[in-house]
C-alpha positions as CSV (number, residue, x, y, z in Angstrom):
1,X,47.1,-34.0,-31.3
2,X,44.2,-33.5,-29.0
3,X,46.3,-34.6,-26.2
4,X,49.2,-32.3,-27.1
5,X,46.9,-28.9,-27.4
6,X,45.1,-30.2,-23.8
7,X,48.4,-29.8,-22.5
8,X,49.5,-26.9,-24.1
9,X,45.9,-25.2,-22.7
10,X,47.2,-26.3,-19.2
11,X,50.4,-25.2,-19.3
12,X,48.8,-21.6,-20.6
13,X,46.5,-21.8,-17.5
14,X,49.0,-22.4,-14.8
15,X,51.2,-19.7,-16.3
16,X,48.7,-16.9,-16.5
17,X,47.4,-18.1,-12.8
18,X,51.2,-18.0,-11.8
19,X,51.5,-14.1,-13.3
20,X,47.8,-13.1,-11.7
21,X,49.5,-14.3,-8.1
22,X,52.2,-12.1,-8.0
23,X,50.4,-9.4,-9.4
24,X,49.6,-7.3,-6.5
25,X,45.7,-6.0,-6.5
26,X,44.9,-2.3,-7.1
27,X,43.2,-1.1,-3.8
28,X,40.0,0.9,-4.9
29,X,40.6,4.7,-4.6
30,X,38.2,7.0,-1.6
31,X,35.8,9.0,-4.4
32,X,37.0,11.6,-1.8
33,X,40.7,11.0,-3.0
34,X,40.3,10.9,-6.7
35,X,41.7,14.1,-8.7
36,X,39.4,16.6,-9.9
37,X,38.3,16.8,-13.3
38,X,39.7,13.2,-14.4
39,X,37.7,10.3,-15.5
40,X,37.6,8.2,-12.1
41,X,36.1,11.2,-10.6
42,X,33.7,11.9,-13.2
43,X,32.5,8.6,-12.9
44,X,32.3,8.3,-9.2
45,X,30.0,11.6,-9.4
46,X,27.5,10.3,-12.0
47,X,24.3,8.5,-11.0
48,X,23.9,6.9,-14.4
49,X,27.0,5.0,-14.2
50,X,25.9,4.4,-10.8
51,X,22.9,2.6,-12.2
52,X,24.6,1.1,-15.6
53,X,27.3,-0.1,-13.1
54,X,24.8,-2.0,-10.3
55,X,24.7,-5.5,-10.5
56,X,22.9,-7.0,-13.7
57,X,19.3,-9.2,-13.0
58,X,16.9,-11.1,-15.2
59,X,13.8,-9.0,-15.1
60,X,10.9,-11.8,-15.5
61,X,8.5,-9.4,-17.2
62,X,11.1,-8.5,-20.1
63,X,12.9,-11.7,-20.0
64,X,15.6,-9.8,-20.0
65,X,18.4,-8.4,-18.1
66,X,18.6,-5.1,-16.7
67,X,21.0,-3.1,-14.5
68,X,19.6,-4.1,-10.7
69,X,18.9,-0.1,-10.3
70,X,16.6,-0.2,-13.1
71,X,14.4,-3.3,-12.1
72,X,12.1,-3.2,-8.5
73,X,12.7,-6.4,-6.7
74,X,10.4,-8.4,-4.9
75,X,9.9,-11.2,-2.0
76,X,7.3,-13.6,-1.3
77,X,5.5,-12.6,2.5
78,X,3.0,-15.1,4.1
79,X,0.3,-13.4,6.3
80,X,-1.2,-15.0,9.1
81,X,-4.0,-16.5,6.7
82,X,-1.3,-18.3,4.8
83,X,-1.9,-16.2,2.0
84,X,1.2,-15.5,-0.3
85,X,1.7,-11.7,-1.7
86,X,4.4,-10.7,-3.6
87,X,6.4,-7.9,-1.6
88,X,8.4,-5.2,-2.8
89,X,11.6,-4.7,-1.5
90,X,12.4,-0.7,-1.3
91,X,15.7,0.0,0.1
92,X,16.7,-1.9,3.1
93,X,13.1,-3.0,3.6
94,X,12.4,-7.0,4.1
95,X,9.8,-9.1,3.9
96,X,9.2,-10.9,7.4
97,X,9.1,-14.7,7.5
98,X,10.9,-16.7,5.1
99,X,12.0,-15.6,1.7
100,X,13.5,-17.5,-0.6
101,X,12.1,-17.0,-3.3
102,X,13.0,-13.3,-5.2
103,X,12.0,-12.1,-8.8
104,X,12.6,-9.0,-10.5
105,X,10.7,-6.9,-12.6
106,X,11.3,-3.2,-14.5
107,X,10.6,-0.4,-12.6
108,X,8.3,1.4,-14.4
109,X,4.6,2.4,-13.8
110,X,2.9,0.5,-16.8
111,X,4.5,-2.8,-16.4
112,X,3.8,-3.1,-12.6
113,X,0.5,-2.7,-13.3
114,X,0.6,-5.0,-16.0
115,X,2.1,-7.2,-13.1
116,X,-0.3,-6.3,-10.6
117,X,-3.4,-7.3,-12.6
118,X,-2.7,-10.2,-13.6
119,X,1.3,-11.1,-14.3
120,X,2.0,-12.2,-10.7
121,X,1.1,-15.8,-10.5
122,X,2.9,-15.9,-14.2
123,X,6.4,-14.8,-12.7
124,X,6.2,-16.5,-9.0
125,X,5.2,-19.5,-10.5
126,X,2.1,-19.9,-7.5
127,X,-1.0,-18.8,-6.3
128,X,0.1,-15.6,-5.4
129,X,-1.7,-12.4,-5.9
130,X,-1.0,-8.4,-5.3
131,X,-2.1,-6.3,-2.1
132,X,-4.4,-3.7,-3.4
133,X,-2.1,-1.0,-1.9
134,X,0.9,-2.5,-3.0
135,X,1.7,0.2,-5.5
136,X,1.1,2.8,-3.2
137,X,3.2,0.9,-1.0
138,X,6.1,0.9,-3.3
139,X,5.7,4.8,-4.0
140,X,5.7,5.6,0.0
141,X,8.9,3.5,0.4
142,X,10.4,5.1,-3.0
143,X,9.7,8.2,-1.4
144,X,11.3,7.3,1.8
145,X,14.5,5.9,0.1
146,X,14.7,9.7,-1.3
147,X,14.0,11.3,2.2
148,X,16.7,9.1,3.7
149,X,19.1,10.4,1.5
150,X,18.3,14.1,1.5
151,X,21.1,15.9,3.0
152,X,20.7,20.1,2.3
153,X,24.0,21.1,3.7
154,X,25.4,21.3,0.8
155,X,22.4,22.7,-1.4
156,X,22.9,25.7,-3.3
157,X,19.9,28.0,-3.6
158,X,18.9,29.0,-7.1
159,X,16.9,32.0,-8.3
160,X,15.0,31.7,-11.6
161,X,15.8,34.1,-14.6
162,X,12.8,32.6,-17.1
163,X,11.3,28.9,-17.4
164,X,14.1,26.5,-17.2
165,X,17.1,28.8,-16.5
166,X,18.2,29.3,-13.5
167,X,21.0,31.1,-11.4
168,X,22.5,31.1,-7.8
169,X,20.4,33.5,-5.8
170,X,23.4,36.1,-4.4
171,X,20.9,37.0,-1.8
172,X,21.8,33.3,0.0
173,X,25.3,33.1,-1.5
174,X,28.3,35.5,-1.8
175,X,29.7,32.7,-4.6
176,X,29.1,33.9,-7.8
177,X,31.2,31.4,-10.1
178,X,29.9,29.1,-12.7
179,X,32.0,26.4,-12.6
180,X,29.9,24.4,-10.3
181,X,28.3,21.3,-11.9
182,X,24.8,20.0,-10.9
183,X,23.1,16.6,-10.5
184,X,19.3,18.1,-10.7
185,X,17.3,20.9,-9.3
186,X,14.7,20.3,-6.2
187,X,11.5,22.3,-6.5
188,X,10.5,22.4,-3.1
189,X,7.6,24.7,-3.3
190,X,6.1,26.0,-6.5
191,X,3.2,28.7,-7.4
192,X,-0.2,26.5,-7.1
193,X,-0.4,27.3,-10.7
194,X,2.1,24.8,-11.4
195,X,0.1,22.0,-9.6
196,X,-0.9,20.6,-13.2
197,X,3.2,20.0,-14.8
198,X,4.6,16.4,-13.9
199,X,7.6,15.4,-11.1
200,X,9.9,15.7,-13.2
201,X,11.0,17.9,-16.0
202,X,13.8,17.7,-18.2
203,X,16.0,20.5,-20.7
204,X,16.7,22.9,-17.9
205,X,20.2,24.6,-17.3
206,X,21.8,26.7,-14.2
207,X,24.4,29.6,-15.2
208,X,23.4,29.3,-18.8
209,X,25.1,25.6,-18.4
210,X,24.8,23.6,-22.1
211,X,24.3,20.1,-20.3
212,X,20.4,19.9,-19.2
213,X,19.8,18.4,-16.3
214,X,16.3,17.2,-14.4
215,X,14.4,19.5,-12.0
216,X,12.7,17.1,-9.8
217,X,9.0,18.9,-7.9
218,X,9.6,17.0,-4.9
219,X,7.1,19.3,-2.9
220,X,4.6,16.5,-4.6
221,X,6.6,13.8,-3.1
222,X,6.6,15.7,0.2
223,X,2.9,15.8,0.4
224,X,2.8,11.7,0.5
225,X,5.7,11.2,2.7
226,X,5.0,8.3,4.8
227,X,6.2,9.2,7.7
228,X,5.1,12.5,9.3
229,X,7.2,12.4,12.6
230,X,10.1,13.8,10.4
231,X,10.5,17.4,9.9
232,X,9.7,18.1,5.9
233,X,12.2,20.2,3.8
234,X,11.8,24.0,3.9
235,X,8.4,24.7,2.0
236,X,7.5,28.8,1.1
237,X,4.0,30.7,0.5
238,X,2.0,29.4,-2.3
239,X,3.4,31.7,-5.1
240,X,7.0,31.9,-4.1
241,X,9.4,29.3,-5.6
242,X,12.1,27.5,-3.6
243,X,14.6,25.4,-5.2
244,X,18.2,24.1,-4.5
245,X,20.6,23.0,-7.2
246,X,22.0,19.2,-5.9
247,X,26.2,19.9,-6.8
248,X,27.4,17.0,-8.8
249,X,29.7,14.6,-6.3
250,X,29.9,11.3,-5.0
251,X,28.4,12.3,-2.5
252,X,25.3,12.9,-4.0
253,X,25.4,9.7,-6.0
254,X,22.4,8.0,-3.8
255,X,20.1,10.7,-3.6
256,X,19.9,11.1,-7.7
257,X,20.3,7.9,-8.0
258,X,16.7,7.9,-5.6
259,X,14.9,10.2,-7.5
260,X,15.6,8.5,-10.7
261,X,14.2,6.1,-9.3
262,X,11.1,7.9,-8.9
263,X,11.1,9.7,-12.0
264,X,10.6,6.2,-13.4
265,X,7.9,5.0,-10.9
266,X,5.8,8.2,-10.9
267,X,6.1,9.8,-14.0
């Protein structure tokens, strides 16, 4: 009997791999190609399925797994004292030497300092302990990742009506419809009474739009950019607001997906 459903199994095998040969393979569509308004599209224009879609990784804090764009990921480095420090890997950013040895954690503020203090040895297994600028390291190259991926071609600047309502300012733009759909906002200069409110705020709408959608300061990020030999973003007078509204497309995928990313380190 055992014998007989063995071979049934294999016969059952070798027909579906027979059927899955001559199947021809779907060839992924361009996002640039996919018809407006239908589901591929809408998926191909949304950072979160972008992040629920990235690869899925055991994060040794949680002992869990995540979605890879949730979790910070992080090499060994040896310095020239043969000392071992955990080293976060931001982007496109390696460790130098060898590294064979790669952990992940969630990326969120509280839990890499958790980490930081005193959870490193515990999830590299060694004698390994954390630079004392390594989370200011990690927010520079966070910050970097967003600046790599800030493109304002296709911006669209916004006027505000009252706090968290805002339209597109017809003094930059002769287009006056409301069909456009937006990823976030981008504060890049703000009166310097709103120094105190966080990077990120949530519940605000553009065209009187029901679906809220973040409004990201990034003048703060701006003010910590790593690298000063770029030009920064357009910044305005101390009480004059500028702010773009980031059009929803796959385009634009990256750089949300970037400032989520910060949202969840920063704030």
């Amino acid at each position: 009997m055992n014998a007989r459903k063995s071979i049934e199994i294999g016969q059952r095998i070798n027909t579906l791999v027979q059927s899955l040969q001559k199947t021809p393979l779907r060839k992924a569509v361009c996002p640039t190609r996919l018809r407006p308004g239908s589901l591929e599209a809408k998926v191909a224009a949304s950072p979160y399925a972008s992040i629920l879609a990235s690869p899925l990784r055991h994060c040794a804090f949680h002992q869990r797994r995540f979605p890879s764009q949730m979790l910070l990921r992080f090499g060994l480095e040896r310095s020239s004292k043969s000392a071992i420090y955990p080293f976060p890997e931001v982007g496109l950013k390696k460790p130098a030497g060898l590294n064979d040895s790669k952990r992940y954690v969630r990326l969120r503020r509280p839990v890499l300092d958790v980490v930081a203090r005193n959870g490193s040895r515990a999830i590299f297994r060694g004698q390994t302990e954390f630079k004392k600028d390594t989370m200011e390291e990690i927010g520079r190259e966070l910050i970097d990742y967003v600046y790599a991926h800030y493109d304002s071609s296709n911006f669209i600047r916004l006027k505000q009506l009252l706090p968290g309502e805002w339209c597109k300012d017809p003094s930059f733009s002769n287009d006056t419809t409301t069909s456009t759909q937006f990823q976030c906002i981008l504060l890049l200069s703000t009166p310097s009474s709103n120094d105190d409110e966080g990077f990120c705020q949530m519940d605000h709408h553009i065209n009187g739009m029901t679906p809220s959608i973040p409004c990201y300061d990034i003048s703060k990020l701006w003010k910590e950019k790593s690298d000063p030999s770029h030009p920064m973003p357009e910044n305005g007078s101390k009480d004059e607001i500028i702010a773009y509204g980031v059009p929803k497309h796959a385009s634009t995928v990256k750089l949300a997906v970037a400032l989520w990313r910060c949202r969840a380190f920063f704030s």
